[in-house]
matplotlib code that plots the C-alpha trace (Angstrom):
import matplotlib.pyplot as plt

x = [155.1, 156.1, 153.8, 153.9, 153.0, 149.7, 146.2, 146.3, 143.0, 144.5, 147.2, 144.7, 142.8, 145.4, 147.5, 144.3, 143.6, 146.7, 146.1, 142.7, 143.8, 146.1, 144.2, 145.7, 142.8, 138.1, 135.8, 135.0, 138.6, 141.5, 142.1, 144.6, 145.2, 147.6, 148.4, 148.5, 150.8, 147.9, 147.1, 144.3, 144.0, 142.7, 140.8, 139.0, 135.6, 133.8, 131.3, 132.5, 133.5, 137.8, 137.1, 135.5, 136.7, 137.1, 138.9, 135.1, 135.2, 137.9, 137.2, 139.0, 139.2, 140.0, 142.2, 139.2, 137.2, 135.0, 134.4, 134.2, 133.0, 129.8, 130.2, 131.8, 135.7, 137.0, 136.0, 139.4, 139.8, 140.8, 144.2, 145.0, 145.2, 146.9, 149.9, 149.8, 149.5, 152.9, 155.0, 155.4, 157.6, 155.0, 152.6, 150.8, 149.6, 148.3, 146.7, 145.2, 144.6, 146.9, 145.9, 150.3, 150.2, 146.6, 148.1, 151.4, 149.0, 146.8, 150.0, 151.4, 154.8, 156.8, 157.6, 161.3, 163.0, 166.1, 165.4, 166.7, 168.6, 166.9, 163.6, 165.0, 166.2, 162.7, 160.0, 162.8, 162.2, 158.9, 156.5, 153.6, 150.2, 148.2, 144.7, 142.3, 138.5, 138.5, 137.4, 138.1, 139.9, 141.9, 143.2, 144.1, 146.5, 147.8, 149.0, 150.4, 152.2, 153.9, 154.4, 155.8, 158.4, 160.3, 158.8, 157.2, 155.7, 153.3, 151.5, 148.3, 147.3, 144.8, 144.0, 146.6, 149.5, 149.7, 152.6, 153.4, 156.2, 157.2, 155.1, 152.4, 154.8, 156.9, 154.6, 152.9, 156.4, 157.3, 153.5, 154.3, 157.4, 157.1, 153.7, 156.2, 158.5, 155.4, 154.3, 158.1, 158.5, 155.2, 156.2, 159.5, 158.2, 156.2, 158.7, 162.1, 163.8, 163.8, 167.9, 168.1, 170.8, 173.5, 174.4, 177.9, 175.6, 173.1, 176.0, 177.7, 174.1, 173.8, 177.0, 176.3, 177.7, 176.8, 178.7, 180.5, 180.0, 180.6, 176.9, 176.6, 173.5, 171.9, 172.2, 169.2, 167.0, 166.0, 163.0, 164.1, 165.1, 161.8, 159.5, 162.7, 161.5, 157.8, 158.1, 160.2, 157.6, 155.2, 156.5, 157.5, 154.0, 152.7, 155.5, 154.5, 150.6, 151.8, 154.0, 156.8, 158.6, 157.8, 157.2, 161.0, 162.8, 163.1, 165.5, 164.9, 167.1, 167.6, 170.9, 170.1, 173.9, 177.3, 177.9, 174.9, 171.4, 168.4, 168.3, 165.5, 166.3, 167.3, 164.1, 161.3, 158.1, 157.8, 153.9, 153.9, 157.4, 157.3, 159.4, 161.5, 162.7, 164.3, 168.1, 170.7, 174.3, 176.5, 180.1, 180.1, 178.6, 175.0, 172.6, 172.6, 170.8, 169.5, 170.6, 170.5, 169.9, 172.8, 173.2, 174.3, 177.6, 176.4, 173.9, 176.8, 178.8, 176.4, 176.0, 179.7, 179.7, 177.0, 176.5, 172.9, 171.4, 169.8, 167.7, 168.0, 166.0, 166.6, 163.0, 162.2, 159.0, 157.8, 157.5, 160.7, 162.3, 161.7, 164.2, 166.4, 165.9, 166.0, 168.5, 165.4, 167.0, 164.5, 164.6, 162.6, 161.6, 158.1, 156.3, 157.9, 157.6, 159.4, 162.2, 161.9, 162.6, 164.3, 166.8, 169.4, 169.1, 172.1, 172.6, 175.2, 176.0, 174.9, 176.7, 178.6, 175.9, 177.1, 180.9, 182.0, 179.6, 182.0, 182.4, 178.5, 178.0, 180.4, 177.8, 175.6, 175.1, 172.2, 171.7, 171.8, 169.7, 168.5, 170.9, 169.2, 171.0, 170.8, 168.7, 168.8, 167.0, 166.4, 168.8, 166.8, 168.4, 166.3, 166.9, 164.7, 162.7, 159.3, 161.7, 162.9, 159.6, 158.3, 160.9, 160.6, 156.4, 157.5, 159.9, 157.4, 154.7, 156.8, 158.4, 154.1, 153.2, 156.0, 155.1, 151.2, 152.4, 154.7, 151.4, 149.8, 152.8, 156.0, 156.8, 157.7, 160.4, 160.1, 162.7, 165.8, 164.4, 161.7, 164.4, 166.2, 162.9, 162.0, 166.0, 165.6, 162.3, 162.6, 167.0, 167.8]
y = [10.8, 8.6, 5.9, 3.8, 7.3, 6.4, 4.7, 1.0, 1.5, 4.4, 2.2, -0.7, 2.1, 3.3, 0.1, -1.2, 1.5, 1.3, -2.5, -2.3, 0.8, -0.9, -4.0, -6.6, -7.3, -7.2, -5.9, -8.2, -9.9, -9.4, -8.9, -7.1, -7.4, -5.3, -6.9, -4.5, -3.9, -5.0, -7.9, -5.9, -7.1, -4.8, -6.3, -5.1, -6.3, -8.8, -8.2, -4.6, -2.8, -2.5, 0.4, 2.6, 1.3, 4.1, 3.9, 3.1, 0.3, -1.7, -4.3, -4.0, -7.8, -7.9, -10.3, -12.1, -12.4, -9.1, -8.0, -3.7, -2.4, -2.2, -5.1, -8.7, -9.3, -10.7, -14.5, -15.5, -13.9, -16.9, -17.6, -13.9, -15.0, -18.3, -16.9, -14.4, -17.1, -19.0, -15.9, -13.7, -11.2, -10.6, -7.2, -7.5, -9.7, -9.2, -11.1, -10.5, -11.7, -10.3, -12.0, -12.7, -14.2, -15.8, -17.1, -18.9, -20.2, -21.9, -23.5, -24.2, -22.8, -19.6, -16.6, -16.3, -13.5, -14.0, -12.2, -9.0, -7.7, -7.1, -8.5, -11.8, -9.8, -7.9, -11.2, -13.9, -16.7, -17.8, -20.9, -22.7, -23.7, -26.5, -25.4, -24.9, -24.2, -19.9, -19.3, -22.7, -23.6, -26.4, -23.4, -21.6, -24.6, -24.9, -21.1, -21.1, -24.5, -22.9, -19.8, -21.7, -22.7, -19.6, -18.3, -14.6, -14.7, -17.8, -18.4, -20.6, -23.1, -21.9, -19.2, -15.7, -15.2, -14.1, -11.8, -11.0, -9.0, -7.1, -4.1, -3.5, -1.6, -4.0, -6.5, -4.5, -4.1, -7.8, -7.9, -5.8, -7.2, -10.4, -8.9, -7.5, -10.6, -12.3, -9.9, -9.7, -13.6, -13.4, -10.9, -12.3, -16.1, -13.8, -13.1, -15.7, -17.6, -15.7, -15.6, -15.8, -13.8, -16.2, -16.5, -14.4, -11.6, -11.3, -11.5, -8.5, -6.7, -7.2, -5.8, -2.7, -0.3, 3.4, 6.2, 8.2, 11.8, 14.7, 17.1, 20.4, 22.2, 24.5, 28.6, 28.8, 27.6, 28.9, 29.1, 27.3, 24.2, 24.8, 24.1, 21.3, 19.9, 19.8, 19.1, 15.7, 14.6, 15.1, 12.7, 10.5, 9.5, 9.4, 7.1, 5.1, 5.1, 3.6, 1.3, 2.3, 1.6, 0.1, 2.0, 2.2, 1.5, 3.7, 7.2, 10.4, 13.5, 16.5, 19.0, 22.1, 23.5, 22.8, 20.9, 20.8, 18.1, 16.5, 12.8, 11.0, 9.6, 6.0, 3.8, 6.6, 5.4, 6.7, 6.7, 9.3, 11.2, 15.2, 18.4, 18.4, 14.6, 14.7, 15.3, 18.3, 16.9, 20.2, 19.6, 15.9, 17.2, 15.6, 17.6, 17.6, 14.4, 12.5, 10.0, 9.7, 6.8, 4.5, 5.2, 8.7, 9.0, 7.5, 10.4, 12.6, 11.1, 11.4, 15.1, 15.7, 13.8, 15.4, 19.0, 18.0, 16.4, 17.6, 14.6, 11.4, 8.5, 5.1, 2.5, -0.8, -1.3, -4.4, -4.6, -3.1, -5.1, -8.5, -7.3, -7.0, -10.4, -12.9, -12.5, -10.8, -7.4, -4.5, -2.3, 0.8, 1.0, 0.1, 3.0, 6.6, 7.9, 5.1, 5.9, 9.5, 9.4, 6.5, 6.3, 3.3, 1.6, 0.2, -2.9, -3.5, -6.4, -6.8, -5.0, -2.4, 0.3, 0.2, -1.2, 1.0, 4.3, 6.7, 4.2, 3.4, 7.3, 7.7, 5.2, 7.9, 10.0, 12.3, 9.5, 7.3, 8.3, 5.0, 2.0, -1.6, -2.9, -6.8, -8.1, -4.7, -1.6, 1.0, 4.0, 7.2, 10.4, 13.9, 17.2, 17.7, 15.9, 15.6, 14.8, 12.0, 10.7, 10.5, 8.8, 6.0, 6.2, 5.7, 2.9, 0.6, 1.3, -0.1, -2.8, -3.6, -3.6, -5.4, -8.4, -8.6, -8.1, -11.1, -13.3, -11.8, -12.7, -11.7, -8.0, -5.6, -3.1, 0.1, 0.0, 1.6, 4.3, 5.3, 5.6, 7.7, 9.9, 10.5, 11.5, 14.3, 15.0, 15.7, 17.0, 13.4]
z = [34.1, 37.2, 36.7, 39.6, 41.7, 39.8, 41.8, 40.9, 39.4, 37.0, 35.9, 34.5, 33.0, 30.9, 29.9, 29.1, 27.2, 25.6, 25.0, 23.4, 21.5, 19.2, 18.8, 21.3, 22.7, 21.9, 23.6, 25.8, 25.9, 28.0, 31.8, 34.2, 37.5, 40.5, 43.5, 46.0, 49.3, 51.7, 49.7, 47.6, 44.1, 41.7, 38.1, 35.2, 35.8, 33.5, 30.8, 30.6, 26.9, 26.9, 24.9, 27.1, 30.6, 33.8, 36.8, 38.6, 36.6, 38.1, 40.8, 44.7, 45.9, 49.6, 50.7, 53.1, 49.9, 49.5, 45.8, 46.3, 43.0, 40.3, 38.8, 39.0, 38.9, 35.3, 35.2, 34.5, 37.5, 39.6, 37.4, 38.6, 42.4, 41.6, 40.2, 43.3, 45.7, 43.2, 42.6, 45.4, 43.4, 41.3, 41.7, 38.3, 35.4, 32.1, 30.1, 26.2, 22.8, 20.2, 16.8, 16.2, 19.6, 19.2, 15.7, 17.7, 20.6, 17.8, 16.2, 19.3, 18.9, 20.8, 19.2, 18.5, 20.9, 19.6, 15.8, 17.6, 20.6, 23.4, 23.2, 25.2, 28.3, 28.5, 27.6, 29.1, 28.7, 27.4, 28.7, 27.2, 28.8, 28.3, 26.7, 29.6, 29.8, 30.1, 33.3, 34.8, 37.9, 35.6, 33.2, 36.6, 38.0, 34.5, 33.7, 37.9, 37.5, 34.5, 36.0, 39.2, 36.9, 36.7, 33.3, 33.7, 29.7, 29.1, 26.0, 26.3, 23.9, 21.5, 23.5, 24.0, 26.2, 30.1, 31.4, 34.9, 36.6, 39.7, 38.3, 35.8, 33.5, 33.1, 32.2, 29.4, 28.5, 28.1, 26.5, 24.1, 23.1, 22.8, 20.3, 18.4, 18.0, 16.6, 14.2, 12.9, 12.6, 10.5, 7.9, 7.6, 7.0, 4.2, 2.7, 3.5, 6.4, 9.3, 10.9, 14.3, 16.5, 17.8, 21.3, 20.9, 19.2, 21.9, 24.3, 22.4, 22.3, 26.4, 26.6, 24.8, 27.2, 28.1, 26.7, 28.9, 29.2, 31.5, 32.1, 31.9, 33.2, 30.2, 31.1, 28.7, 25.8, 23.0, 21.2, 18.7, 21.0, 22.5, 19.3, 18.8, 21.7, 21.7, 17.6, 18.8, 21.3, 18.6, 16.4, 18.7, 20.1, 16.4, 16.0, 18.9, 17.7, 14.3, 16.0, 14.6, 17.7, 21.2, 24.5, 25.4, 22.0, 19.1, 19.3, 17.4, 17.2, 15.7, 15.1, 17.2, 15.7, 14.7, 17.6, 19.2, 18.9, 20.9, 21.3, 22.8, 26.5, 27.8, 28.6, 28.9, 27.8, 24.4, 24.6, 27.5, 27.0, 27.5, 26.0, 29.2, 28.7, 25.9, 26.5, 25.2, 23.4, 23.7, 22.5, 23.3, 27.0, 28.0, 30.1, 33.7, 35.8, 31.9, 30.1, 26.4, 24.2, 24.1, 20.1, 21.2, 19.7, 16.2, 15.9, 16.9, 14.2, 11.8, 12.0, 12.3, 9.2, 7.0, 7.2, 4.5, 7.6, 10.0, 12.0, 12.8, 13.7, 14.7, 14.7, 14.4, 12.2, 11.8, 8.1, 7.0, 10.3, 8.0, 6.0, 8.4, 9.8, 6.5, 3.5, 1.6, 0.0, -0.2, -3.5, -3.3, -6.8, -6.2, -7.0, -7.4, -4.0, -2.7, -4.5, -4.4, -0.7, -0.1, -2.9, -2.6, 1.1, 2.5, 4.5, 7.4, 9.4, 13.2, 15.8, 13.6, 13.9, 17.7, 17.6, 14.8, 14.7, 13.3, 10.3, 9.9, 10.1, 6.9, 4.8, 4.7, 1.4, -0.4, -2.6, 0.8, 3.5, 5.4, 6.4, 7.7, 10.1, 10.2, 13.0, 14.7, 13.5, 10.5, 10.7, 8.7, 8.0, 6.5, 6.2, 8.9, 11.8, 9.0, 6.6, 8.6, 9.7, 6.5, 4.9, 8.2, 7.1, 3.4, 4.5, 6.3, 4.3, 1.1, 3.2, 3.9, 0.4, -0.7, 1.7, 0.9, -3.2, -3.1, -2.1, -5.3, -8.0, -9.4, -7.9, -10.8, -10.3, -11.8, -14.7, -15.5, -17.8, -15.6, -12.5, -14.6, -15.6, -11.9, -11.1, -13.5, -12.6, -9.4, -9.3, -7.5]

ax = plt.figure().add_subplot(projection="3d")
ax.plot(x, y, z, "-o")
ax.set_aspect("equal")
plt.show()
């Protein structure tokens, strides 16, 4: 889907939908605005459900002052047009009420973007606003001033956050990010001391390079590439629904032969990616005019590796991601599915999963089928694509219940015996 090809009023629509959906916004909260080429600026409108907004919805306001549309412009509409009138390279803003981000504006304090890589390049650097009447035209000079500043991410004091960016993508992007940095910093207060990412690891992480390789244009596909295909894509938006993953991180793939696998694409909106994006390896050869995730040569490793699997997926789950952030070990003998499918999880320092990936790939075993990698990710490994998925399900949903049970008490391990009854019961 080429997104920016899409009506301004369309692309509110569905980020808002996509907002709303996963509960970062009410009802009646929230507001997003496009700045259009002839000065238009397109809104949601006021007083209207989030839930069940349509394109006839949105508000046109012409540059001379004219409100086109059935009903009134957002009342926090004027903020909108400040930071327009302060930041000419922007062309959209967003702002919402996640309850992580609500939660940090209420204490004051900024999410940390520096508990894994990445998330500082997309949200930069992030600004506070004084608290402001909604609505008001004091809130308005307060967000712009900030904004004026340089910052494209502000959080406002007891009130949400406000993102803006050359496009509207981007900003949900940033939005959805820096969401994501909140919820992770909350879990892993739950349970330890979250560990930020030094400067020389962020620095390596920016400078996590491309792999090189020569394309070759497929003569053919068969059917079973095809279900492959459409199977992945599958997955990968329930994925994305559960937030699993964000829109353009998170990798799946899947051996197609001995030398031959699937892998999710570089930066494609998970939420909307089709059959025909995913990307062909053949013999260390990537398909013609795509580009595959920059993990490629891991996945590749790991099926060189281990004949018993058969996909791979690489996520970034909030819950489980705690783990990965404090010194906290996770133990999957919580309850016997856990350890069923999860077995012994491994831990490996920052970096190596993408400095040393035939090495990582050689950690793998039956008895070891998902690695944490500090302050990165959660590498998951199955005999299959549902195999995978569900042990990445079964993963965050332990790492969840593991969190709320250490507010209850002492956690209880399953003990040694009863390990050793569920081994033979099920041929571990």
């Amino acid at each position: 889907m080429n997104f920016e090809m899409l009506h301004p009023a369309d692309q509110i629509v569905m980020i808002m939908e996509r907002v709303y959906g996963y509960g970062m916004t009410t009802t009646s909260g929230g507001n997003i605005s496009i700045l259009d080429e002839n000065g238009d600026i397109w809104i949601t409108p006021g007083g209207i459900d989030k839930g069940s907004l349509t394109r006839k919805d949105i508000i046109q306001a012409k540059p001379d002052g004219t409100i086109l549309g059935n009903h009134k412009p957002s009342v926090e509409f004027p903020f909108h047009q400040l930071v327009y009138q302060k930041r000419h390279d922007v062309r959209a803003v967003l702002h919402a009420h996640p309850p992580a981000l609500v939660a940090f504006s209420i204490v004051r304090r900024i999410p940390d973007t520096n508990l894994i890589p990445n998330a500082h390049f997309v949200c930069g650097d992030v600004g506070m606003a004084p608290y402001g009447l909604p609505g008001s035209t004091d809130l308005g000079e307060k967000i712009a001033l900030i904004f004026e500043k340089g910052y494209d991410t502000v959080i406002l004091e007891n009130h949400g956050v406000v993102v803006a960016a050359e496009n509207l993508f981007k900003a949900f992007m940033a939005f959805e990010t820096l969401d994501f940095c909140a919820r992770l910093e909350i879990n892993a207060n739950r349970i330890g001391k979250p560990v930020a990412l030094p400067p020389n690891h962020i620095e390596l992480s920016k400078n996590k390079q491309f792999v090189p390789m020569e394309d070759f244009v497929p003569q053919s596909h068969s059917s079973k590439e095809k279900e492959a295909r459409q199977e992945m894509c599958k997955l990968i938006h329930r994925a994305y629904d559960q937030r699993l993953f964000t829109s353009t991180q998170g990798t799946f793939s899947q051996r197609l032969g001995n030398d031959s696998f699937l892998i999710t694409p570089y930066a494609v909106d998970r939420k909307y990616i089709e059959p025909s994006d995913i990307v062909r390896i053949d013999g260390g050869l990537k398909e013609k005019d795509k580009q595959p995730s920059r993990s490629v040569m891991l996945h590749k490793y790991i099926y060189q590796q281990h004949p018993h699997i058969d996909s791979v997926i690489i996520a970034h789950p909030p819950n489980i991601m705690s783990f990965a952030v404090t010194e906290e070990a996770f133990d999957s003998r919580t309850i016997p599915e856990s350890y069923i499918l999860l077995r012994h999880v491994n831990r490996l320092p920052f970096g190596l999963s993408f400095t040393q990936p035939q090495q990582v790939a050689g950690m793998f075993a039956p008895h070891i089928p998902v690695i944490i990698a500090e302050n990165d990710c959660v590498i998951v490994t199955g005999s299959s694509l549902l195999n995978a998925f569900d042990r990445l399900e079964v993963l965050e949903y332990s790492a969840k219940a593991i969190i709320a049970s250490k507010e209850l008490g002492e956690i209880v391990s399953i003990d040694e015996e009863s390990i050793s009854a569920i081994e033979v019961a099920f041929k571990l």
